[in-house]
N, C-alpha and C positions, 0 to 999 in steps of 0.2 A: 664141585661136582662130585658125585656120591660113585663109588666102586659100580661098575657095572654090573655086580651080583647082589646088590644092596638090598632087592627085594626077596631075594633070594635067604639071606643071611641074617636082618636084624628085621624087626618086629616094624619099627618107626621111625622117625628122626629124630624122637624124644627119651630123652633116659639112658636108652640101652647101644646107643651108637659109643663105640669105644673112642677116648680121645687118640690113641694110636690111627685114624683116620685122617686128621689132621694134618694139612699140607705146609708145615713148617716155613715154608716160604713163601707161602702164598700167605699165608695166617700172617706171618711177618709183614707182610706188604699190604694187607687189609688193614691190620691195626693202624698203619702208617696214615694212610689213605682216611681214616674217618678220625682220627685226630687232624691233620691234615684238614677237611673238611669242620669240623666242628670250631679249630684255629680262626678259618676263614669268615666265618657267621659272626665271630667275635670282631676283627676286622673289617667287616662291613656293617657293624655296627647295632647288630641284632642284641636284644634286650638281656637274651641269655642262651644257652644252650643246654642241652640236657641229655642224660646219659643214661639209660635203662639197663636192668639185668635181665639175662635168655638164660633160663636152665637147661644145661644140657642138650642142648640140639644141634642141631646140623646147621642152623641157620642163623644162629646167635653169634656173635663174636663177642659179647662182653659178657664177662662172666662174673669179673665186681664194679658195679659202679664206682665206689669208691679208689677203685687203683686209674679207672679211665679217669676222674672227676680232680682225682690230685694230680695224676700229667699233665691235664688242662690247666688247673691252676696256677701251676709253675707258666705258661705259657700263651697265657691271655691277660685284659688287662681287666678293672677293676671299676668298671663302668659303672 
């Protein structure tokens, strides 16, 4: 959820939003939760799973594919 003066202060949700916004424990508990989720697809047996990059916005949570892509791999199997 964005500052309540959000329209107020930053232009977008793209770029210019500072990572200092950032809810440390909620971002902790996001990350958790779509690995979590992504784990599960692998377990139910889904072909593959896949993991995108969001620049900078508000509403991205992965920022390298490749850091979410190697937690998965430790952690899923080889179908």
């Amino acid at each position: 959820m964005a500052p309540d003066d959000f329209r107020e202060r930053y232009h977008s949700v793209w770029v210019d939003l500072p990572n200092r916004s950032l809810r440390s424990r909620a971002g902790h508990q996001l990350y958790n939760e779509y690995l979590d989720m992504l784990e599960y697809a692998d377990q139910l047996g889904f072909d593959a799973v896949g993991v995108n990059e969001h620049h900078q916005n508000a509403y991205g949570m992965m920022p390298s594919p490749n850091i979410m892509a190697a937690a998965l791999a430790r952690r899923t199997s080889t179908r």
